[in-house]
C-alpha positions as CSV (number, residue, x, y, z in Angstrom):
1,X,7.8,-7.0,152.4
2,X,9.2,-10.2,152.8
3,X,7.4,-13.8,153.3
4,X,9.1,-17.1,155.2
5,X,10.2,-20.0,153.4
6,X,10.2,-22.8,155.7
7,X,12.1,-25.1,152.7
8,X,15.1,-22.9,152.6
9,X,15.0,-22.4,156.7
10,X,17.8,-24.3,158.9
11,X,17.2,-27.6,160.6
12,X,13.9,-27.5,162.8
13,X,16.0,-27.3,166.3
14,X,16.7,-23.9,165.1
15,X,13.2,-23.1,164.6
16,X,11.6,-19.8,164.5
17,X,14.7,-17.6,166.2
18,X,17.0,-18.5,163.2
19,X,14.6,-17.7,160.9
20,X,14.2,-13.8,162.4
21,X,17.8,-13.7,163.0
22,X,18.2,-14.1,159.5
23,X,15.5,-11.6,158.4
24,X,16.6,-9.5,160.6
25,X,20.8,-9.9,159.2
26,X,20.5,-9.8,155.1
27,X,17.3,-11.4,155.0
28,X,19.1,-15.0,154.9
29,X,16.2,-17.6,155.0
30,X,13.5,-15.4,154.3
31,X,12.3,-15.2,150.4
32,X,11.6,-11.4,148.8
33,X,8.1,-10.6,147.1
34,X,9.4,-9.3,144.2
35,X,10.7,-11.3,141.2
36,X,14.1,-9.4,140.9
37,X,16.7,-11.6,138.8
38,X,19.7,-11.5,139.3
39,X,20.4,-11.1,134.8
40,X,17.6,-9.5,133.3
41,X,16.3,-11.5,130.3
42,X,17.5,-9.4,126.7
43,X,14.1,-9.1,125.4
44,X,10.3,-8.5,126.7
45,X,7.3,-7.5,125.2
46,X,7.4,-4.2,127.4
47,X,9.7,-2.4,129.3
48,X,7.7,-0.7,132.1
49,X,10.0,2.5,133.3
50,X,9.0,3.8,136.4
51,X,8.8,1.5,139.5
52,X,6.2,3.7,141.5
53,X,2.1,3.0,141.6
54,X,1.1,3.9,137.7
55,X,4.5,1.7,136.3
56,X,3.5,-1.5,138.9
57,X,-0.3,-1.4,138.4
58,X,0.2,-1.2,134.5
59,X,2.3,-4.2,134.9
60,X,-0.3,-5.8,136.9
61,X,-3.0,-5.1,135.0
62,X,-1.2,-6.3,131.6
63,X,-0.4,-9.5,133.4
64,X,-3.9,-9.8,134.4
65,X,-6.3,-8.2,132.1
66,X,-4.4,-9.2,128.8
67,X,-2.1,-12.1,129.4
68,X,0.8,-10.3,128.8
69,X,3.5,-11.2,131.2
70,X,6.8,-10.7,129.5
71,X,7.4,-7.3,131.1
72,X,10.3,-5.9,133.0
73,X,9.6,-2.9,135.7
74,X,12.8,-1.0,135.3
75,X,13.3,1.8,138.5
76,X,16.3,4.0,139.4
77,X,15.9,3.6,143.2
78,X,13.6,1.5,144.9
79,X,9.6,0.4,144.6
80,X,7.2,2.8,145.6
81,X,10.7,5.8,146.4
82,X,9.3,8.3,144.5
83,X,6.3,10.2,144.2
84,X,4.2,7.1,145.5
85,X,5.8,7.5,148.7
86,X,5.6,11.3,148.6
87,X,2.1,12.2,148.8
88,X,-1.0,12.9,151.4
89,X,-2.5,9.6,150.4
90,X,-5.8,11.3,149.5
91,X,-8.6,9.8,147.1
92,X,-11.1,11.7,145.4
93,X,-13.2,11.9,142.7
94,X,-14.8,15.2,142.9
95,X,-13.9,16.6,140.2
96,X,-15.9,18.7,137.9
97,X,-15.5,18.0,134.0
98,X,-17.3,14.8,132.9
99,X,-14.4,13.5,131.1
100,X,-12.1,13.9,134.2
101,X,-15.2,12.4,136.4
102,X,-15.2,9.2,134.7
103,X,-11.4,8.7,134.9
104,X,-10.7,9.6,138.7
105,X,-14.3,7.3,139.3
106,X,-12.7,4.6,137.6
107,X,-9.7,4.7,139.9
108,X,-11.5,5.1,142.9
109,X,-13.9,2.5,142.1
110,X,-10.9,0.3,141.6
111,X,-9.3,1.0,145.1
112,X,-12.8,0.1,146.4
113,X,-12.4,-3.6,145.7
114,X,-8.2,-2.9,145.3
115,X,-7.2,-5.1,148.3
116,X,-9.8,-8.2,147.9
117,X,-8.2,-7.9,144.3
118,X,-4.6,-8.2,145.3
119,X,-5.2,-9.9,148.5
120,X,-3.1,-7.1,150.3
121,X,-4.3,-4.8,152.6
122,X,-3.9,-1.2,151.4
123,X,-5.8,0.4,154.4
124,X,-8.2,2.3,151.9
125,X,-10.4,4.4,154.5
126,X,-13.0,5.7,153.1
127,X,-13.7,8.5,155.3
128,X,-15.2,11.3,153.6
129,X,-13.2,14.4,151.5
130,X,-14.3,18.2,152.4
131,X,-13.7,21.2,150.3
132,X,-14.4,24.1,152.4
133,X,-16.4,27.7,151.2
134,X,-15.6,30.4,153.0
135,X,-17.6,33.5,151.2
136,X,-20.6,33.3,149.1
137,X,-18.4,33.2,145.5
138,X,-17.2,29.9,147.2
139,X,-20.5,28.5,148.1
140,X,-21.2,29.4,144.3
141,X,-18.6,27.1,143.5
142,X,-19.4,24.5,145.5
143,X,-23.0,24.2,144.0
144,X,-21.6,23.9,140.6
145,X,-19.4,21.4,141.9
146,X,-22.1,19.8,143.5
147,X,-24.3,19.8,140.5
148,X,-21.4,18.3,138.1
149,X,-20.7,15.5,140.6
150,X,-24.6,14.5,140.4
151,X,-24.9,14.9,136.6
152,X,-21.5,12.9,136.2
153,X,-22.4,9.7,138.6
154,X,-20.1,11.1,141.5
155,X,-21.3,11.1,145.1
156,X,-21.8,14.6,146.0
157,X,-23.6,16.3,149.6
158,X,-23.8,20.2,149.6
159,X,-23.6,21.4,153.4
160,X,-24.1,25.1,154.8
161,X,-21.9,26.4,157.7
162,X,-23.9,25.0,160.6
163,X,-24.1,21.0,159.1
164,X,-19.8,21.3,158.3
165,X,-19.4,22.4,162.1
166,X,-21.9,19.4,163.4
167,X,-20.2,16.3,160.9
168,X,-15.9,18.1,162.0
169,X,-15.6,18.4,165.4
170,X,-12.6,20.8,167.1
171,X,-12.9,23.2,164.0
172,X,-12.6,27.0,164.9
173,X,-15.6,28.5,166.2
174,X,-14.5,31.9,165.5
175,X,-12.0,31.9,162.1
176,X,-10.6,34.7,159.8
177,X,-11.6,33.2,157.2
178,X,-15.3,32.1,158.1
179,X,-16.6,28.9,156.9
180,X,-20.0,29.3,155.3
181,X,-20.3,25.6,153.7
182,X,-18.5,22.9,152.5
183,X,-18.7,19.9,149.7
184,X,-18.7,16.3,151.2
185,X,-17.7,13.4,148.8
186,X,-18.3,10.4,151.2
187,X,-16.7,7.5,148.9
188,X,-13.3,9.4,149.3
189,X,-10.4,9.1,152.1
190,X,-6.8,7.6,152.2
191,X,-5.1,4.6,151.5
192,X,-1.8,3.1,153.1
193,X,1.1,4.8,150.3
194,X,4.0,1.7,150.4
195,X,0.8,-0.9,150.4
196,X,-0.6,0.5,147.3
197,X,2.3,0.3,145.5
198,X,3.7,-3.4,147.3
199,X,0.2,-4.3,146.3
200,X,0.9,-4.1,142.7
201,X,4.8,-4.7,143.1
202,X,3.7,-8.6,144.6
203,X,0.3,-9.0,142.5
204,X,3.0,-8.1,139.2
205,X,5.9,-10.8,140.6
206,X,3.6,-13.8,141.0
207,X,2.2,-13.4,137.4
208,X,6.0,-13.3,135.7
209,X,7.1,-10.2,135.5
210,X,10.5,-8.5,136.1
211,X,11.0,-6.2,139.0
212,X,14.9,-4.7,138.3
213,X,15.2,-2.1,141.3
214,X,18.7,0.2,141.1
215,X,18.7,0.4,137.5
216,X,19.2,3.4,135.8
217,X,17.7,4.5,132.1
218,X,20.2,5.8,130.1
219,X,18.7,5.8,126.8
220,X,16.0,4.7,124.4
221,X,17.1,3.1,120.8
222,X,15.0,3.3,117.9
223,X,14.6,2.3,114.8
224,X,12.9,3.2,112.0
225,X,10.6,5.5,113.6
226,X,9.7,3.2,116.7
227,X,11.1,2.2,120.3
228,X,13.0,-1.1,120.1
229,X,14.8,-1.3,123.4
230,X,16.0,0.4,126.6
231,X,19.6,1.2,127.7
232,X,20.0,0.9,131.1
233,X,22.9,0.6,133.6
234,X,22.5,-3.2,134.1
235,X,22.7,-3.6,129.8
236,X,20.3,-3.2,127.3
237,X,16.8,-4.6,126.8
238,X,15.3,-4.6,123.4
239,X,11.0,-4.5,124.1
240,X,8.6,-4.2,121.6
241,X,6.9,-1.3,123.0
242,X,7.9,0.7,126.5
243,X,6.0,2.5,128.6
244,X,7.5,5.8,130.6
245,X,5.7,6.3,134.8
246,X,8.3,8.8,136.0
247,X,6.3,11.4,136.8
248,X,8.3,14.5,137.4
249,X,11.2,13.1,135.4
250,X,8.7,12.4,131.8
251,X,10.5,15.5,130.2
252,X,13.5,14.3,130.8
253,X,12.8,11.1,129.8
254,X,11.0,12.3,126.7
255,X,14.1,14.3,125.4
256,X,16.2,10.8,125.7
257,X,14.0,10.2,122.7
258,X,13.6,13.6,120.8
259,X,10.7,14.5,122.1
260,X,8.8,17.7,124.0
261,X,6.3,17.4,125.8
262,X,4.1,19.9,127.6
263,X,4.8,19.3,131.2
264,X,6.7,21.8,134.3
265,X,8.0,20.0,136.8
266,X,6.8,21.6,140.2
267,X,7.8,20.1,144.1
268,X,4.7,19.5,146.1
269,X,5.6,20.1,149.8
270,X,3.8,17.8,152.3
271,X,4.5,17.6,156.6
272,X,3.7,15.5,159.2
273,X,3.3,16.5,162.8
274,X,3.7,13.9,165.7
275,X,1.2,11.1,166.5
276,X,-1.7,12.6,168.6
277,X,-5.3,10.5,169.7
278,X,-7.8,10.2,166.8
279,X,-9.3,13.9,166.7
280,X,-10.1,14.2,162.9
281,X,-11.7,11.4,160.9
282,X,-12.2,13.1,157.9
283,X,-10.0,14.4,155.0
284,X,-10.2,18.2,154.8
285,X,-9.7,20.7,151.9
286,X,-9.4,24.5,152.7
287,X,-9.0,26.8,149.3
288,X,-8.6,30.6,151.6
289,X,-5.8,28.9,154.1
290,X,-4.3,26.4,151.3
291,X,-3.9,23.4,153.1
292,X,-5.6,20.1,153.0
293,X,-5.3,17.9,155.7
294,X,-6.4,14.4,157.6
295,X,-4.9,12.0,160.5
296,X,-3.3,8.9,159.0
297,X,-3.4,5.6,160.5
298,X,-0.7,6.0,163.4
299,X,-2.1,9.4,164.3
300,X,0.1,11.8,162.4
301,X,-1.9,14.8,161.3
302,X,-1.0,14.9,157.3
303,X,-0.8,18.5,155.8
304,X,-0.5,19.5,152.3
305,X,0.3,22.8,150.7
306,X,0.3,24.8,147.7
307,X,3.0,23.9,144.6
308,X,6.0,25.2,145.1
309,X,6.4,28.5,142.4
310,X,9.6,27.5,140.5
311,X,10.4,24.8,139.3
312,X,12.7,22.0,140.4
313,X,13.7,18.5,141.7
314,X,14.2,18.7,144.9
315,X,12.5,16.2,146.8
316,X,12.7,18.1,149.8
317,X,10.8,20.7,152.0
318,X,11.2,24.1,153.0
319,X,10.7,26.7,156.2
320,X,8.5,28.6,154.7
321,X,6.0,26.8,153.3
322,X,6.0,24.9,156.7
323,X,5.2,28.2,158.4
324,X,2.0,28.4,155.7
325,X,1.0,24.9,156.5
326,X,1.1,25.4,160.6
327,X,-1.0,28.6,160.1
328,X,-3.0,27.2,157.7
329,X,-3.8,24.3,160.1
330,X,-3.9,26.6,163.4
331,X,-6.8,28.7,161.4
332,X,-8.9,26.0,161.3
333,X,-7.9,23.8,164.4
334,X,-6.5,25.9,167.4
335,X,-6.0,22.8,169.1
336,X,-2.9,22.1,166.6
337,X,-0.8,24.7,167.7
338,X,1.0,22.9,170.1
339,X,1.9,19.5,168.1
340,X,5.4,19.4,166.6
341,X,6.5,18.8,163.0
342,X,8.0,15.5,162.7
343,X,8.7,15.5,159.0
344,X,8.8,17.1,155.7
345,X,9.2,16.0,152.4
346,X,8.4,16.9,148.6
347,X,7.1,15.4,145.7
348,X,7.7,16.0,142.0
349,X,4.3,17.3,140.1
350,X,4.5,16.8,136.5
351,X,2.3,19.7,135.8
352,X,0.4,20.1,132.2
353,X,-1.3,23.6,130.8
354,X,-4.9,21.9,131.5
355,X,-4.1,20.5,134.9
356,X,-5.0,17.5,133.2
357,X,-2.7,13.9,132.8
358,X,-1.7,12.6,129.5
359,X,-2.1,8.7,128.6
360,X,-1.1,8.2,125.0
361,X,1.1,6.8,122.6
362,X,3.7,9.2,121.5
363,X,4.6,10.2,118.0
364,X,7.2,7.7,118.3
365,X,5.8,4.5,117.8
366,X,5.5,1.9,120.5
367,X,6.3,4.4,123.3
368,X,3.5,5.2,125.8
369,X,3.2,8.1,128.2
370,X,1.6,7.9,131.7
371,X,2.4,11.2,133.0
372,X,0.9,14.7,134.0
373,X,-0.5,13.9,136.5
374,X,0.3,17.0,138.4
375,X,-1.1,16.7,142.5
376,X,-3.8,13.9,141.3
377,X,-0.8,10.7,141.0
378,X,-1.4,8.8,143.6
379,X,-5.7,8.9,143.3
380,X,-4.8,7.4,139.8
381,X,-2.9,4.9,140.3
382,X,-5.3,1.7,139.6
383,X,-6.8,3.8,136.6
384,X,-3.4,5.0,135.2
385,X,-2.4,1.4,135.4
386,X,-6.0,0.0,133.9
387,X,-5.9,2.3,130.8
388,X,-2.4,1.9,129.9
389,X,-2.4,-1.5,130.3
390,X,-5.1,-1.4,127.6
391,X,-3.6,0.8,125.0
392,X,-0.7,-1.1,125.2
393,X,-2.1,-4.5,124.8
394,X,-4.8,-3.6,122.3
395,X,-3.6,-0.7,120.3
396,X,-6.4,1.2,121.0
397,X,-6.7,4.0,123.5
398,X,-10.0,3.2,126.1
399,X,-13.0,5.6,125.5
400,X,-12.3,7.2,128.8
401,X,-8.4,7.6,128.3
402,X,-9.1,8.9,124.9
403,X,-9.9,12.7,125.8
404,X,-6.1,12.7,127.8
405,X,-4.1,12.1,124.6
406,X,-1.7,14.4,123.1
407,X,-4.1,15.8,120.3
408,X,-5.9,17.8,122.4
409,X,-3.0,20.7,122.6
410,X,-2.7,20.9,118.6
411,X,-6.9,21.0,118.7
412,X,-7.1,23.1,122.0
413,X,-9.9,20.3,123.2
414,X,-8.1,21.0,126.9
415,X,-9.7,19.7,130.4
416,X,-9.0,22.4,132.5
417,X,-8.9,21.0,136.3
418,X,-6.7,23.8,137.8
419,X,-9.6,24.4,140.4
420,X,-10.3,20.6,141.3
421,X,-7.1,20.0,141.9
422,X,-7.2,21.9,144.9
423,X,-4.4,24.1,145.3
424,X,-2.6,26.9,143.7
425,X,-0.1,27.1,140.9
């Protein structure tokens, strides 16, 4: 996260061991990515709040897509704490409405090009997503997810029983649940989480804008009708407009400003077992066991779960959804039963009646939701980022934002994605 700068380093004689004795003791010599002063300036066009991937890569994208660089990041912890670093690092597409197609294609067509864009490398590895069928009702959906994919531009192959077995290796020859086809979208796979979102965090700092890390929101002022500043714990920041990324926190954020909005907030339990030799190069869905599950980078085998069934904020895991994971896992590979859980954690799902997110301008002026995004976050991120960016800057919601606004509940024009996203709740 941090970069050399020879013109602050001690004299030569001390060459490169100073240097790493400094990083390595305060980071004395050594100059941080992020443009993090030290006094916030009192006024900025807009006041990002929410220092995860949707907050940094609307930033970004206002910097670079409008000229708009008078923007301060405000986050309560650190970049990239929260749900960005609290996912499976899945991206997908497949999903089935055309509206809901065209946004999660944006976003992954963006991380296509993503680290050529930034110059960072977010290890994007596109390695193929599998949603299994495992009796005929589930082969039935698959071929209408199949057909939607096609008709909506998304890469879609339909495989029976016999062509998933050849294309995974190690699955169960013999399962409970047996698997009679599965849904291959090859452009999807996994990206690096902290890269994404340092990605953005660095591409956001060089163009100008404010990174304020450890700052708390503590209130929105307004005046007549309209957002006109942040409170925060480091002093207040009037903005023109604001935009709220908190994901599981948006209601809370929203009542700071007398509003409700539509949204549960749900933990999402995710587990990581020790590092084993490359045995699955694939991401892997599994709707009868109710796991998902791939082998990151340092070979860690990544498993997701259902939604926890109450709702909370605790960014932590549980024993029994870790037993559902392990047999959900041991079901489909055998082989697994013998690796050891390293660690658990939990992210906060910022669920909405339609499973769907909502970008929009709230009824009071000036302030912008990114939120509700439910499991689908961190797939998002570069779209989130793109579309906000542009309502913000033009006024105007894009065409494909436009369907995830908030007049859809009062019209009942809901996007109902409970089944793409994958898991139960």
């Amino acid at each position: 996260m941090f970069g050399m700068n020879r013109s602050r380093s001690k004299p030569a004689r001390y060459g490169l061991l100073s240097l790493l004795r400094g990083g390595f003791n305060g980071q004395r010599h050594w100059t941080p990515i992020l443009n993090e002063p030290e006094t916030p300036d009192r006024h900025y066009d807009v006041v990002i709040i929410g220092g995860g991937g949707h907050g940094l890569a609307t930033a970004h994208y206002l910097a670079a897509n409008h000229g708009i660089t008078r923007v301060c990041v405000i986050e309560r912890g650190w970049i990239g704490g929260g749900n960005t670093g609290r996912n499976t690092t899945v991206i997908r597409s497949n999903y089935f409405f055309p509206e809901s197609a065209a946004l999660y294609d944006l976003s992954l067509r963006l991380y296509e090009g993503l680290s050529r864009a930034l110059e960072y490398n977010i290890m994007f590895s596109q390695r193929g997503m599998w949603m299994l069928a495992h009796d005929r009702h589930g082969m039935e959906m698959l071929h209408r997810s199949a057909s939607a994919m096609l008709l909506n531009g998304v890469d879609a192959e339909l495989h029976d029983g016999a062509g998933v077995r050849g294309r995974i290796p190690g699955l169960n020859p013999a399962p409970r649940f047996p698997i009679v086809g599965g849904l291959l979208q090859p452009r999807g796979g996994t990206a690096r989480h902290d890269a994404v979102a340092w990605a953005y965090a660095r591409a956001a700092s060089r163009a100008g804008v404010h990174v304020l890390q450890n700052t708390e929101v503590t209130g929105l002022a307004q005046a007549g009708g309209r957002v006109v500043g942040v409170k925060t714990s480091r002093g207040d920041l009037s903005c023109d407009r604001v935009v709220a990324a908190v994901a599981g926190h948006s209601s809370v954020l929203a009542n700071m400003a007398g509003l409700r909005l539509p949204i549960q907030s749900f933990a999402l339990q995710a587990f990581v077992s020790e590092p084993v030799k490359p045995c699955l190069d694939t991401v892997l869905l599994s709707p009868a066991t109710g796991i998902y599950l791939s082998q990151s980078d340092k070979g860690e085998i990544v498993l997701g779960a259902g939604l926890d069934l109450f709702i909370s904020y605790a960014q932590r895991g549980s024993l029994p959804m870790m037993e559902q994971a392990a047999a959900g896992a041991i079901e489909l590979f055998p082989q697994f039963s013998r690796l050891r859980f390293l660690r658990q954690w939990a992210g906060i799902c910022d669920v909405v009646h339609d499973s769907s997110p909502i970008l929009d301008e709230s009824e009071l002026a000036g302030l912008h939701f990114n939120c509700g995004w439910g499991t689908g976050g961190f797939k998002a991120i570069p779209a989130g980022g793109w579309l906000t960016a542009h309502h913000v800057a033009t006024g105007e919601a894009h065409a494909i934002a436009r369907p995830f606004g908030f007049s859809r509940f009062p019209t009942g024009a809901m996007i109902d994605e409970a089944a793409a996203s994958g898991i139960a709740h």
